[in-house]
C-alpha positions in Angstrom: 26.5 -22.8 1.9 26.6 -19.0 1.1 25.9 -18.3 -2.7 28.5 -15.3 -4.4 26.4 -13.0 -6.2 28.0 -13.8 -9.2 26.7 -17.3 -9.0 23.3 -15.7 -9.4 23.9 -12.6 -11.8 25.7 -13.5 -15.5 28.9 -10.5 -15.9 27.8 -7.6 -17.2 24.4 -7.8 -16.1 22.2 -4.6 -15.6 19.2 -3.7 -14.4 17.8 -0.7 -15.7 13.7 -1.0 -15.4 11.5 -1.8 -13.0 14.7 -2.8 -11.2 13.2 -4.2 -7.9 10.6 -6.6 -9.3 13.4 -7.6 -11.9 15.9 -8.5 -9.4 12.9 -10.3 -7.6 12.5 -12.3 -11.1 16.0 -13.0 -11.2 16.8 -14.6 -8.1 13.8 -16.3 -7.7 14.4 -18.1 -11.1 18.0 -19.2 -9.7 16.3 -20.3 -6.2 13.6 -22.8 -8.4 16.5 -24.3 -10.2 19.5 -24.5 -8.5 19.6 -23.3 -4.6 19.3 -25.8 -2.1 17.0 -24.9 1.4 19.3 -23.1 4.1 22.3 -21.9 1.5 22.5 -18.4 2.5 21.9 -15.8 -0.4 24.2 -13.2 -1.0 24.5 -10.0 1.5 22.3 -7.2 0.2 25.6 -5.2 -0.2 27.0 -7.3 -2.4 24.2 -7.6 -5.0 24.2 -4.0 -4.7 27.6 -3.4 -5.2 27.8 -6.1 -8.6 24.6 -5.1 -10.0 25.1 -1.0 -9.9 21.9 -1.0 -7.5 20.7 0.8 -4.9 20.7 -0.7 -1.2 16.9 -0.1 -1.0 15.8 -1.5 -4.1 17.8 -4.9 -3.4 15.5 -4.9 0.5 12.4 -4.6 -1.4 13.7 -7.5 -3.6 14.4 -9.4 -0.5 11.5 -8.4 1.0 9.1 -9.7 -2.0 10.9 -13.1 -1.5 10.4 -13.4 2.1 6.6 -12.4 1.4 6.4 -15.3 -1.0 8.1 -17.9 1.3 11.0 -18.4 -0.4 13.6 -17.0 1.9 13.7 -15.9 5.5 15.8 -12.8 7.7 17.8 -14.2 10.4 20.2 -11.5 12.5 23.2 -11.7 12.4 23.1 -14.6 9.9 21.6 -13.2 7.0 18.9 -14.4 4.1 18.6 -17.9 3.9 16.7 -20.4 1.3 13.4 -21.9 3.2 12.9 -25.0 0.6 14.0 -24.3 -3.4 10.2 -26.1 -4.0 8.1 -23.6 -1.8 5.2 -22.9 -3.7 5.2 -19.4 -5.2 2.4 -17.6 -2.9 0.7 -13.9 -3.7 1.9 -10.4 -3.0 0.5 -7.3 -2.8 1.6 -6.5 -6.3 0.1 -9.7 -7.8 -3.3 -9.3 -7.1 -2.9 -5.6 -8.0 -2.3 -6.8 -11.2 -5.2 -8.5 -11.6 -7.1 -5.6 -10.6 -5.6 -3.3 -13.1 -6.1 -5.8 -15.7 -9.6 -5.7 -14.9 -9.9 -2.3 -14.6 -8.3 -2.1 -17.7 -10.8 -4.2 -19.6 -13.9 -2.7 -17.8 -12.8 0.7 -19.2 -11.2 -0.3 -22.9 -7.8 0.9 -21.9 -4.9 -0.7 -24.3 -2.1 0.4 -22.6 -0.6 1.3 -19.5 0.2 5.1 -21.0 -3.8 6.0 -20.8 -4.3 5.4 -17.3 -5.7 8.1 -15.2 -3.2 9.1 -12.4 -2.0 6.4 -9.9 -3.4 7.9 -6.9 -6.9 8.0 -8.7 -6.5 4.4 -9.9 -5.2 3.3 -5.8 -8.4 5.2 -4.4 -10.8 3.1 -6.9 -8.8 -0.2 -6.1 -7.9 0.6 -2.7 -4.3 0.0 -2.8 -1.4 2.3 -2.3 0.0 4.0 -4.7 3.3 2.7 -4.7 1.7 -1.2 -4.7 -0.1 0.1 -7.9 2.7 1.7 -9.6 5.0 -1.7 -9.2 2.3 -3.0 -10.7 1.5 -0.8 -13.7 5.5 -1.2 -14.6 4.9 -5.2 -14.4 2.2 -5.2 -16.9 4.4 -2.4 -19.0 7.1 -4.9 -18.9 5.5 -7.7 -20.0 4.9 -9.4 -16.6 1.1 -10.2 -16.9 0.7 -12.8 -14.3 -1.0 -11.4 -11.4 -2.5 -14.2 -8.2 -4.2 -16.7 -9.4 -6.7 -16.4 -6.6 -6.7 -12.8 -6.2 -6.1 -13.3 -2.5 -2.7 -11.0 -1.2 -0.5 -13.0 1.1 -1.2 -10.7 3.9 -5.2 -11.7 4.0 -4.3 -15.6 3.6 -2.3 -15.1 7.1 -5.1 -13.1 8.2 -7.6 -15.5 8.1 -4.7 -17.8 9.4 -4.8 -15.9 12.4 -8.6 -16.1 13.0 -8.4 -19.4 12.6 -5.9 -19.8 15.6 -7.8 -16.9 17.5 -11.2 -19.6 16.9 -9.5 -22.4 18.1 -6.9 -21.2 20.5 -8.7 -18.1 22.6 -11.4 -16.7 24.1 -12.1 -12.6 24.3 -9.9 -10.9 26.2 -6.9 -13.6 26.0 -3.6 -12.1 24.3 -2.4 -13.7 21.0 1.4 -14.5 20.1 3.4 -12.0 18.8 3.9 -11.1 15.7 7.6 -12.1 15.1 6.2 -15.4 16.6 3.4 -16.0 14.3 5.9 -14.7 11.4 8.3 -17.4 12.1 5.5 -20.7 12.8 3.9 -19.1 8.7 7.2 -19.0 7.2 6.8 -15.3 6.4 7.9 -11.6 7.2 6.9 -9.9 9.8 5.8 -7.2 7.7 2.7 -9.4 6.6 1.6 -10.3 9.6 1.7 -6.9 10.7 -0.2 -5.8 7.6 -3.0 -8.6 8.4 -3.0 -7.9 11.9 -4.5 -4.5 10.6 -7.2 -6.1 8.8 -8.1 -7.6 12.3 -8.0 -4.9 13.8 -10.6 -3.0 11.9 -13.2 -5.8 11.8 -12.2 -5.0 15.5 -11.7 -8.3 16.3 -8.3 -7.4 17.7 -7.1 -4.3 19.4 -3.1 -3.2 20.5 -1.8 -2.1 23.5 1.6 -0.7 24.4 4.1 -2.4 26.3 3.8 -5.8 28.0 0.4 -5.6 27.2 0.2 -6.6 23.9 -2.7 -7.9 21.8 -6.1 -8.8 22.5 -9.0 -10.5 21.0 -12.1 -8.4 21.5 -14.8 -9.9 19.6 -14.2 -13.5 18.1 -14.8 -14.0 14.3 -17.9 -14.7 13.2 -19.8 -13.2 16.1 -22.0 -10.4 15.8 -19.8 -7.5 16.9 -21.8 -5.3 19.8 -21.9 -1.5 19.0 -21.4 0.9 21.3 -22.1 4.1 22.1 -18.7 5.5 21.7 -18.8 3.8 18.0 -20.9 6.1 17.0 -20.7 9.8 19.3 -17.2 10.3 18.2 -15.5 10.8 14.9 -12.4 8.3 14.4 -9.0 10.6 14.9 -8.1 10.3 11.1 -11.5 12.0 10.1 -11.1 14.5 12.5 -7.7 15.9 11.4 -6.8 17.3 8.6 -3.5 19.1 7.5 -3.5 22.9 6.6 -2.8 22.0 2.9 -5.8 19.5 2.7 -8.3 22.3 3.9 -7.1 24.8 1.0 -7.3 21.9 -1.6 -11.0 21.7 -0.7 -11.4 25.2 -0.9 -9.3 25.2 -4.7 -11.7 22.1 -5.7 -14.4 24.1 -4.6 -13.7 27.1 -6.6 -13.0 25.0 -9.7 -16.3 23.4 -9.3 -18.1 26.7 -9.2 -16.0 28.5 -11.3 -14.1 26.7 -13.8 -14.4 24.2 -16.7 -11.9 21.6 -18.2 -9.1 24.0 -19.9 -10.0 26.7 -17.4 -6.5 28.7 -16.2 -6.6 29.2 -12.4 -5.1 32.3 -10.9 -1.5 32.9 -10.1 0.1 30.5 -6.7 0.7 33.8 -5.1 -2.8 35.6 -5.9 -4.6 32.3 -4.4 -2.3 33.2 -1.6 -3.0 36.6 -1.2 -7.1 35.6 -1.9 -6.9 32.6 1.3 -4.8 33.8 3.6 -2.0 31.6 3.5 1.5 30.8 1.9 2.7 29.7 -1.4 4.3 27.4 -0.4 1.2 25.7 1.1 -0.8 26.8 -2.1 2.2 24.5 -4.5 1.4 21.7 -1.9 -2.4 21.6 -2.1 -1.9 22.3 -6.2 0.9 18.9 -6.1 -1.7 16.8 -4.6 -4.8 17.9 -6.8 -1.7 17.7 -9.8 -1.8 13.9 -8.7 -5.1 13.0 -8.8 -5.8 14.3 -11.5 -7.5 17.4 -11.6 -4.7 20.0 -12.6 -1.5 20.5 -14.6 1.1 22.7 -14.9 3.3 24.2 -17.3 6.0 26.6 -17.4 7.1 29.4 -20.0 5.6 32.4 -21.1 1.9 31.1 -21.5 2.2 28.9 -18.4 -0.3 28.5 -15.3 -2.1 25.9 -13.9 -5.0 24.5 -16.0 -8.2 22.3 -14.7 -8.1 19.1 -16.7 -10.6 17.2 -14.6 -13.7 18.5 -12.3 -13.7 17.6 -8.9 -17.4 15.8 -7.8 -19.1 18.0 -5.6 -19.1 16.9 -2.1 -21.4 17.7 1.3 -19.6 17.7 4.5 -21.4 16.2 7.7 -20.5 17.3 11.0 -20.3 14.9 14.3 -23.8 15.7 16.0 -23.1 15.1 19.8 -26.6 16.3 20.8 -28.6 13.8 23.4 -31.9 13.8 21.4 -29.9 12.8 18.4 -27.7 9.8 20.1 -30.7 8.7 22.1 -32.6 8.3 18.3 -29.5 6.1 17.0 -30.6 3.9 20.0 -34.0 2.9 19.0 
């Protein structure tokens, strides 16, 4: 049976904060109590269309549900109700919680308003930003009930899959896919993707294009070989690094040599003129370093940029390639 979004949603209802985790809260409370497994929920166009809400923030409500079991995609067909008694399993955003409610403690923070920047708080807790920003606005709003275990969805079907890659292969066999393992857990595809990942850089898994797939290359548990290559080479990530990254190290630099908390920095376009470069990749290095923390702007007449945080001093290490320096990582 297909459910009318204004079975769900009382007249006049609006969502004004937090609006995806709100929906979330909404619809799981009407598929606890009253939905029935396989009625069909309402199209995402329709919720969006009653409830004054944008298209995307009604997927990452359906999205959350299908994370927690409660609902699954079908094309064509649309969302439908797994079981109405599914037992209510952890997000992303859940055990964030948690971790800011610690974090929160450990540093004697009362309220949400006095933490540092969310990029600085996802870097400490190693989460993305936008996982920690739904869950600063959860705890703002009241909603303080984080994973009981602490354990995110997507590492409960990661240690799923190494229990089927223990008891199913041998190295070098493929695995199932990932829409296939989605559909035999009951969730997205998303979260198997996102534990596949975690797999992958324990490297007991590694992706190929095409028809070839997924394979195991060490099995878990095992003590993983290392090879040469491990260690010569520089993974691709740490070897590239965008225009704009390379002047925010040089403007962290000269803060650190030159500046102190309150300090004004010079002009966007003489920091142009001084590196080389322009202002429009100065204003993106200056966003970033605006994010984590360590600058802030203001406009009118006795505007500028001002340090309010100093940047720890870093040393850089450069890939060493030289044989008499491999041959000593050998021994």
């Amino acid at each position: 049976m297909k459910i009318k979004a204004e079975e769900i949603f009382e007249k006049g209802t609006k969502v004004k904060n937090d609006k995806a985790n709100t929906l979330v809260n909404m619809l799981e409370q009407y598929i606890l109590r009253k939905a029935r497994e396989n009625d069909l929920l309402p199209t995402k166009e329709e919720v969006s269309s009653l409830l004054n809400v944008s298209m995307g923030t009604v997927q990452n409500a359906y999205r959350i549900l299908e994370d927690r079991g409660l609902v699954k995609s079908k094309q064509k067909v649309g969302t439908i109700i797994t079981s109405s008694d599914v037992k209510k399993q952890s997000s992303k955003r859940d055990c964030c919680i948690n971790l800011i409610k610690k974090y929160m403690e450990n540093n004697n923070i009362n309220t949400t308003l006095d933490l540092p920047p969310i990029r600085k708080i996802a870097k400490e807790l190693n989460m993305s930003p936008n996982t920690v920003n739904s869950a600063i606005k959860s705890i703002a709003n009241g909603n303080l009930a984080g994973s009981s275990d602490g354990l995110a969805l997507f590492k409960k079907v990661a240690q799923e899959i190494e229990k089927y890659i223990i008891e199913n292969c041998k190295v070098g066999d493929n695995i199932p896919s990932l829409i296939q393992f989605a559909k035999e857990m009951n969730v997205s595809v998303k979260t198997v993707h996102d534990a596949t990942r975690i797999l992958k850089k324990k490297n007991i898994l590694k992706s190929h294009r095409g028809i070839y797939g997924t394979v195991v290359l060490h099995m878990p548990g095992e003590q993983l070989q290392r090879r040469k290559e491990d260690y010569i080479f520089a993974p691709a990530k740490d070897a590239v690094v965008y225009h704009y990254q390379k002047i925010q190290n040089m403007i962290k630099h000269y803060i650190i040599k030159n500046c102190e908390v309150g300090s004004k920095l010079p002009s966007v376009k003489d920091m142009a003129n001084d590196l080389g470069v322009n202002v429009n990749t100065i204003r993106h290095a200056l966003e970033q370093l605006t994010l984590d923390g360590y600058v802030k702007g203001f406009r009118g007449r006795y505007g500028g940029t001002f340090v309010t945080d100093l940047p720890d001093e870093k040393s850089y290490k450069w890939l060493a390639v030289n044989p008499q320096y491999v041959a000593s990582l050998e021994n």
